[in-house]
C-alpha positions as CSV (number, residue, x, y, z in Angstrom):
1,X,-6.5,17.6,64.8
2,X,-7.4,16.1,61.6
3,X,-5.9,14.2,58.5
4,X,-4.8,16.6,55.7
5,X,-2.8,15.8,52.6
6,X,-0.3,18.2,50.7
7,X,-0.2,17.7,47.3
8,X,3.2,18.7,45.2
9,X,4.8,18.2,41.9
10,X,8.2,16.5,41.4
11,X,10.4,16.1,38.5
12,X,12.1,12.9,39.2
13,X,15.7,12.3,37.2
14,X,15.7,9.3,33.9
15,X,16.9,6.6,36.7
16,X,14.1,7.7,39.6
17,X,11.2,7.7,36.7
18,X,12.7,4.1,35.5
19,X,12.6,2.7,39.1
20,X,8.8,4.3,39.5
21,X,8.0,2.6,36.5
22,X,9.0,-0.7,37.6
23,X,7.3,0.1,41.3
24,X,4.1,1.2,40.0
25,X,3.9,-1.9,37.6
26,X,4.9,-4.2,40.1
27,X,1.9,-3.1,42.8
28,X,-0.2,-3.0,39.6
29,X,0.1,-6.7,39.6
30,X,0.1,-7.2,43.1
31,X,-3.0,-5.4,43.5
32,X,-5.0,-7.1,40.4
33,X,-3.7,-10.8,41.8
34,X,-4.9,-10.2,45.6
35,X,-7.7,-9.6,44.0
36,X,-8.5,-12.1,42.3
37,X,-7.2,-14.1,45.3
38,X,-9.9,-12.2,47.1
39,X,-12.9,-13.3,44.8
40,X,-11.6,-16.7,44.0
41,X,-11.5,-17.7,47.9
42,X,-15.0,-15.9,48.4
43,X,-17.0,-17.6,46.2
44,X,-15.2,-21.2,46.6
45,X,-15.1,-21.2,50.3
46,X,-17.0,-18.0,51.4
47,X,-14.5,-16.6,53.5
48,X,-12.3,-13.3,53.5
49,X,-8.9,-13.4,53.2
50,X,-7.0,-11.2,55.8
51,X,-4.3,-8.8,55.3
52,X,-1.5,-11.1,56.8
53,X,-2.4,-14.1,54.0
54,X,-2.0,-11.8,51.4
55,X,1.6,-10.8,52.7
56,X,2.2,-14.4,53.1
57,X,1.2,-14.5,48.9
58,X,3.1,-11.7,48.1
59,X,6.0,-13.3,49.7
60,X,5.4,-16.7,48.2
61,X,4.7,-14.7,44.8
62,X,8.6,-12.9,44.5
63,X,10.2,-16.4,45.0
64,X,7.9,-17.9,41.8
65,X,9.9,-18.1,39.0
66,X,7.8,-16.7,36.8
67,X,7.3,-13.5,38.8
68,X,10.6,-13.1,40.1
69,X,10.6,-9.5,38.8
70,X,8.5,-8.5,42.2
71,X,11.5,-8.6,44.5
72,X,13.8,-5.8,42.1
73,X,12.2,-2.5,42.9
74,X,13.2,-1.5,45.9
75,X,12.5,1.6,48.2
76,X,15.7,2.3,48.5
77,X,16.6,4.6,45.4
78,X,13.9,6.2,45.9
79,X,14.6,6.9,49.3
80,X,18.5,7.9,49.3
81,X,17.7,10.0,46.6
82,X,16.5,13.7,47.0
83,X,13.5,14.4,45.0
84,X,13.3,17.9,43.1
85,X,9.6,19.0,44.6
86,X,8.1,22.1,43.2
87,X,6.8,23.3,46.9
88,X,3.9,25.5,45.7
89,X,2.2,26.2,49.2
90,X,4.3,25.7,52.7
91,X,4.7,22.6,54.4
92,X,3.6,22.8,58.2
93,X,6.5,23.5,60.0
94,X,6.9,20.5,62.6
95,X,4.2,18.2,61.0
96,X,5.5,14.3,60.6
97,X,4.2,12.5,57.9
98,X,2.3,9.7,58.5
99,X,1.9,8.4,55.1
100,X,3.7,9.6,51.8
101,X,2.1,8.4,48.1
102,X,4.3,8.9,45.0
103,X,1.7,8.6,41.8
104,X,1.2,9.2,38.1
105,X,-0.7,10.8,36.2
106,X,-2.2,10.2,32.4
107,X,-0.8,13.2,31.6
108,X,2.9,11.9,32.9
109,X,2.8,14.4,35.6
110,X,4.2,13.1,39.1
111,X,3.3,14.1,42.4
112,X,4.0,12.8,45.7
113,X,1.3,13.4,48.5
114,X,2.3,13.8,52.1
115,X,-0.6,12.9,55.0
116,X,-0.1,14.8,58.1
117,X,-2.4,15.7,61.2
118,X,-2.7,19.0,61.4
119,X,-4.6,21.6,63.7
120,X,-6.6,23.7,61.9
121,X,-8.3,26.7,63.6
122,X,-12.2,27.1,63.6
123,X,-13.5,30.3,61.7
124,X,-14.6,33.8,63.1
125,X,-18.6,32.7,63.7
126,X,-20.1,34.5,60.9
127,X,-23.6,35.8,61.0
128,X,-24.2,34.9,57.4
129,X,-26.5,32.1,56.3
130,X,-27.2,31.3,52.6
131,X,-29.3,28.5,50.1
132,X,-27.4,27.4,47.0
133,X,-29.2,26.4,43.8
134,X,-26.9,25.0,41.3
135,X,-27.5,25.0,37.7
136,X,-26.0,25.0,34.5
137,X,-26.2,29.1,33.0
138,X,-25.8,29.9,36.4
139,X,-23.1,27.7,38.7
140,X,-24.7,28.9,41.7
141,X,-27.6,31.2,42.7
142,X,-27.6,32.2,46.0
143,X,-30.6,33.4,48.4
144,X,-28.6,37.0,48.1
145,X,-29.5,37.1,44.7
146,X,-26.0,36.6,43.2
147,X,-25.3,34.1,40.5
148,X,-22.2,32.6,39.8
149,X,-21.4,32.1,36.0
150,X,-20.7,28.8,34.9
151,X,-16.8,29.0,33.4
152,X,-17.9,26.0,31.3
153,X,-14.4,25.2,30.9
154,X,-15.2,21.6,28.5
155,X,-16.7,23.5,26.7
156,X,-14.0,26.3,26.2
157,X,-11.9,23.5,25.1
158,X,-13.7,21.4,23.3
159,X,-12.6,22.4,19.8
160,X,-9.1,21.9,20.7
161,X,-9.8,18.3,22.8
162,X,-12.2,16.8,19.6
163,X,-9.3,17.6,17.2
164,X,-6.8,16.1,19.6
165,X,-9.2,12.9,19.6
166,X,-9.7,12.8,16.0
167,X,-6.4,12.5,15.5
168,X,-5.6,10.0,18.0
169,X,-8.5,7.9,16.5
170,X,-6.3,7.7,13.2
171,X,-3.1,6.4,14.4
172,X,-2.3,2.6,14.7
173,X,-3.0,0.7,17.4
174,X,0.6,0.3,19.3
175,X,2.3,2.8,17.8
176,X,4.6,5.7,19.2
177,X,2.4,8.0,17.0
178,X,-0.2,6.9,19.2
179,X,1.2,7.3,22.8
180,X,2.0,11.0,21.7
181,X,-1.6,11.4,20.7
182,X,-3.1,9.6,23.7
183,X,-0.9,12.2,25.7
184,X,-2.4,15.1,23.8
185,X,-5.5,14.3,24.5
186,X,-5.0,13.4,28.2
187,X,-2.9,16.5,28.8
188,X,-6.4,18.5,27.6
189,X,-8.7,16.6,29.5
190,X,-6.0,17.6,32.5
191,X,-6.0,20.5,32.1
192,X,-10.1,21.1,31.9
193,X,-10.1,19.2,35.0
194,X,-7.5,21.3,37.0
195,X,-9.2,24.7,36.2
196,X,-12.6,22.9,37.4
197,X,-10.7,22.1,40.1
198,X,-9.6,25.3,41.3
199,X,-12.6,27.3,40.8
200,X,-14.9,25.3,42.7
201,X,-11.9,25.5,45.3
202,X,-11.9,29.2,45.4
203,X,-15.9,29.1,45.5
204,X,-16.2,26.8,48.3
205,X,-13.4,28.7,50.1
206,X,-15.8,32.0,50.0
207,X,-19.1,30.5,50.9
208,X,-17.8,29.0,54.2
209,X,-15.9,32.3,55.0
210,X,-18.3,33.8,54.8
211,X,-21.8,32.3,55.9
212,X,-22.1,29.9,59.1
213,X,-24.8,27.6,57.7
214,X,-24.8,26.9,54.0
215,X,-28.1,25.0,52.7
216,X,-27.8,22.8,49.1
217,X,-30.2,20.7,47.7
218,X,-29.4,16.7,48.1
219,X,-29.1,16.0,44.6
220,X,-28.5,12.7,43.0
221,X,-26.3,13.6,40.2
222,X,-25.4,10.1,39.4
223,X,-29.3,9.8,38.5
224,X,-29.5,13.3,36.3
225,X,-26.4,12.5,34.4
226,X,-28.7,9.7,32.6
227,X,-30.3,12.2,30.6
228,X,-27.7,12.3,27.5
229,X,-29.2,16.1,26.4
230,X,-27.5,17.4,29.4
231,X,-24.8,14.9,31.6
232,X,-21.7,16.6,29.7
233,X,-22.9,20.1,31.0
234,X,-23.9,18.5,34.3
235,X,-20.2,17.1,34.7
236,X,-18.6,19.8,33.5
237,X,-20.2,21.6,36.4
238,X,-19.0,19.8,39.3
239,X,-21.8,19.8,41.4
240,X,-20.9,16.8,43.1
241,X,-17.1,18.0,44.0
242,X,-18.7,21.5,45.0
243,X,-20.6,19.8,47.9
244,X,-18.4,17.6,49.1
245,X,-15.8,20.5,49.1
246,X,-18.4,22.8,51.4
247,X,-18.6,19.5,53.0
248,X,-15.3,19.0,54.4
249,X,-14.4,23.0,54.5
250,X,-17.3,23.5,57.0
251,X,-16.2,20.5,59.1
252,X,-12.6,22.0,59.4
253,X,-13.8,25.8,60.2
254,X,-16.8,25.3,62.2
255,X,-19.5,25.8,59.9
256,X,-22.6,23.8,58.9
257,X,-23.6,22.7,55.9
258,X,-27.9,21.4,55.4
259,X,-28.9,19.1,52.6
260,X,-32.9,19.6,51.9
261,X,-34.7,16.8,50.4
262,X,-33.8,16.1,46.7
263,X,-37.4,16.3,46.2
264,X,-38.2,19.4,47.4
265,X,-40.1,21.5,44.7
266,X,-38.1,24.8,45.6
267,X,-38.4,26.1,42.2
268,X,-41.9,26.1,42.1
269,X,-43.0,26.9,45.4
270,X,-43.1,31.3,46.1
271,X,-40.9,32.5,48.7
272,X,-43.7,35.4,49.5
273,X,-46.3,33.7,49.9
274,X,-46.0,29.8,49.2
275,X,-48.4,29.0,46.7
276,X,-46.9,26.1,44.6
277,X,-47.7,26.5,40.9
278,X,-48.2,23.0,39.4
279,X,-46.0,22.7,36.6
280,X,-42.8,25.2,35.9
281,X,-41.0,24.0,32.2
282,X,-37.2,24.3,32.6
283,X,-37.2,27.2,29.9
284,X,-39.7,29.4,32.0
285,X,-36.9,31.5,33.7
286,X,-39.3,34.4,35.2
287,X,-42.8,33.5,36.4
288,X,-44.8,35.6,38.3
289,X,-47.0,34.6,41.6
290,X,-51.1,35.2,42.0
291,X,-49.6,37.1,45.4
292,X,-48.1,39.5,42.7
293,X,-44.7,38.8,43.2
294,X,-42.5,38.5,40.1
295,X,-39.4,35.9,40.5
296,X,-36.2,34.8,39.4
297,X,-36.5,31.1,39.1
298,X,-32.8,30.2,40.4
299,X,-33.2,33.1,43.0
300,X,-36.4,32.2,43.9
301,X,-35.5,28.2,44.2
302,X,-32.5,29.3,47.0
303,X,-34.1,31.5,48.8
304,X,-36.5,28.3,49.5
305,X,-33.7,26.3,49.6
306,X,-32.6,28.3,52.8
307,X,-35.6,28.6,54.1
308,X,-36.4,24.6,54.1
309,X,-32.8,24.4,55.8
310,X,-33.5,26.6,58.7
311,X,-36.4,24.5,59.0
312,X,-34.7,21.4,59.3
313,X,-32.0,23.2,61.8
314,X,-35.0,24.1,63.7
315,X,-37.1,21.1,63.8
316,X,-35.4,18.2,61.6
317,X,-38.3,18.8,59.1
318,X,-38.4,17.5,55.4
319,X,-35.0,16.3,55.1
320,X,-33.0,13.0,54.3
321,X,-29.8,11.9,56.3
322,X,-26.8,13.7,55.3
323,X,-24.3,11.5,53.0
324,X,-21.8,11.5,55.6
C-alpha cells in the first residue's frame, strides 16, 4: 500500500469561490501568526511550542475582537454543497480518503486533491538497464544511444510571456488593470510549467517501463543554476523533477534507480578503453580516443554513467548516499 494523491479541477459556484476566499485568507493568517508564535517563543525561552498550544491560540485568537473574522468560514458550505469536479482520470473504486486539500492557484484555477492508500502492482521485471545523461540540446542521452530533444517550452513562449510582463510592468500599482495583467502573465508561466510537467511525466513513465535499473548522475542543480549564462535553460529543463519522478516511479513498480557520484568525470573518461582525456570544453561535442574510438560526448558520458552504476550495484563503489 502506499500514499497517492489524485489531483482534479473544480469549478466552484460565485458563493463556494467567496467562502474559499475567506477560508484560504483566514489559514493564511493563522499560519503566518503560529509562526511567528513559533520563533518568538524559541528565541525568548528556547522551547518548541506543541501542536495542542497552538489550538489553544487559535481558539483564544477567534474570540479577540480584533480577529473575530476567524470563526465565519465554516466547513460547512463547502461540505453540503456538491462540487462540479472535472474527473480527468478514474477515482479507485473503493478507496477512502484520508485527507482532502482544496487550493488555488495564481492562475485562479482550483483544484481539490484527494490522499488515498492505494495498492499498486509491481512491474513485469524487465531485463533492460540504462545510464541517463541530461543536458540541455539533448533532455536525455541514454547508453542506447537515443537522445531525447529538449521541448524547451520557456523558450517557445517566451515572446509571448516578456510582452505579457512588459505590459504588466506599466500599469499602476493597485489597479484592476493590474490584476488582469498579473493574471496574464501567471496564466503563461502555468501554462509553460504544465507542459514541463507532463513531458517529463510521460518520459519517466517509459524509462521505468521499460529498464529495471535506471543510473543518473547525482547532480546538484541548486549549485549549477548559479551560473546566470545558463540557470534559465537549466530550469526550463527539469532535471531535478525528472529524478525525483524516476524516483518515486521505481519505488511503486519495483525498479531501481542508482545515483553515481556528482563528480564522476563520465564525459571524459572512454567507454572502450578508459583513458581519461584531461580537459574536454563544453562545445567539443565529438572527440575521438588514442584507442581509436570516435564518440558522442552525451552518448559516451551515459554509457559510463551505466557502467559506474552497475558498479556500485555490484560493489557500492564510487558513489554518495542516495537523497532519499
Amino acid at each position: 500500500m502506499v500514499k497517492r494523491a489524485y489531483r482534479y479541477r473544480f469549478y466552484p459556484t460565485p458563493g463556494q469561490m467567496e467562502n474559499l476566499a475567506k477560508t484560504f485568507g483566514c489559514v493564511r493568517y493563522v499560519y503566518n501568526r503560529a509562526l511567528a508564535e513559533r520563533r518568538r517563543v524559541w528565541s525568548q525561552e528556547r522551547r518548541r511550542i506543541s501542536h495542542g498550544e497552538t489550538d489553544l491560540m487559535l481558539t483564544g485568537w477567534k474570540r479577540d475582537p480584533g480577529t473575530l473574522w476567524l470563526a465565519e468560514p465554516s466547513k460547512g458550505p463547502l461540505q453540503a454543497a456538491p462540487l462540479r469536479i472535472v474527473w480527468s482520470r478514474p477515482f479507485p473504486e473503493g478507496a477512502v480518503p484520508s485527507r482532502v486539500t482544496v487550493s488555488r492557484n495564481s492562475r485562479g484555477q482550483y483544484h481539490v486533491s484527494i490522499l488515498v492508500d492505494c495498492p499498486i502492482e509491481a512491474l513485469p521485471a524487465a531485463g533492460g538497464q540504462v545510464g541517463v545523461d541530461v543536458g540541455i540540446t539533448s533532455l536525455v542521452t541514454l547508453s542506447t544511444g537515443e537522445k531525447i530533444a529538449n521541448p524547451r517550452h520557456e523558450r517557445t513562449d517566451r515572446a509571448r510571456l516578456v510582452r505579457a510582463q512588459r505590459e504588466l510592468s506599466r500599469k499602476k500599482k493597485g489597479s484592476a488593470n493590474r490584476a488582469k495583467a498579473r493574471l496574464k502573465v501567471a496564466r503563461i508561466h502555468g501554462r509553460i510549467a504544465d507542459r514541463r510537467r507532463d513531458h517529463l511525466h510521460k518520459l519517466s513513465t517509459r524509462l521505468v517501463r521499460e529498464n529495471q535499473t535506471i543510473v543518473v548522475e547525482d547532480l546538484t542543480v541548486r549549485n549549477m543554476v548559479r551560473n546566470h549564462g545558463l540557470a534559465r535553460a537549466i530550469a526550463d529543463a527539469g532535471w531535478r523533477d525528472l529524478r525525483t519522478m524516476l524516483e518515486y516511479k521505481a519505488g511503486w513498480y519495483g525498479r531501481d534507480v542508482v545515483a553515481v557520484d556528482r563528480w564522476y568525470p563520465s564525459s571524459k573518461t572512454c567507454s572502450s578503453c578508459g583513458t581519461l582525456v584531461e580537459k574536454l570544453p563544453l562545445n567539443i561535442r565529438e572527440w575521438v580516443c588514442r584507442c581509436g574510438v570516435v564518440h558522442d560526448r552525451d552518448v559516451n558520458a551515459a554509457r559510463n554513467v551505466l557502467a559506474a552504476g552497475l558498479a556500485v550495484i555490484a560493489c557500492g563503489d564510487g558513489v554518495r548516499p542516495p537523497r532519499s
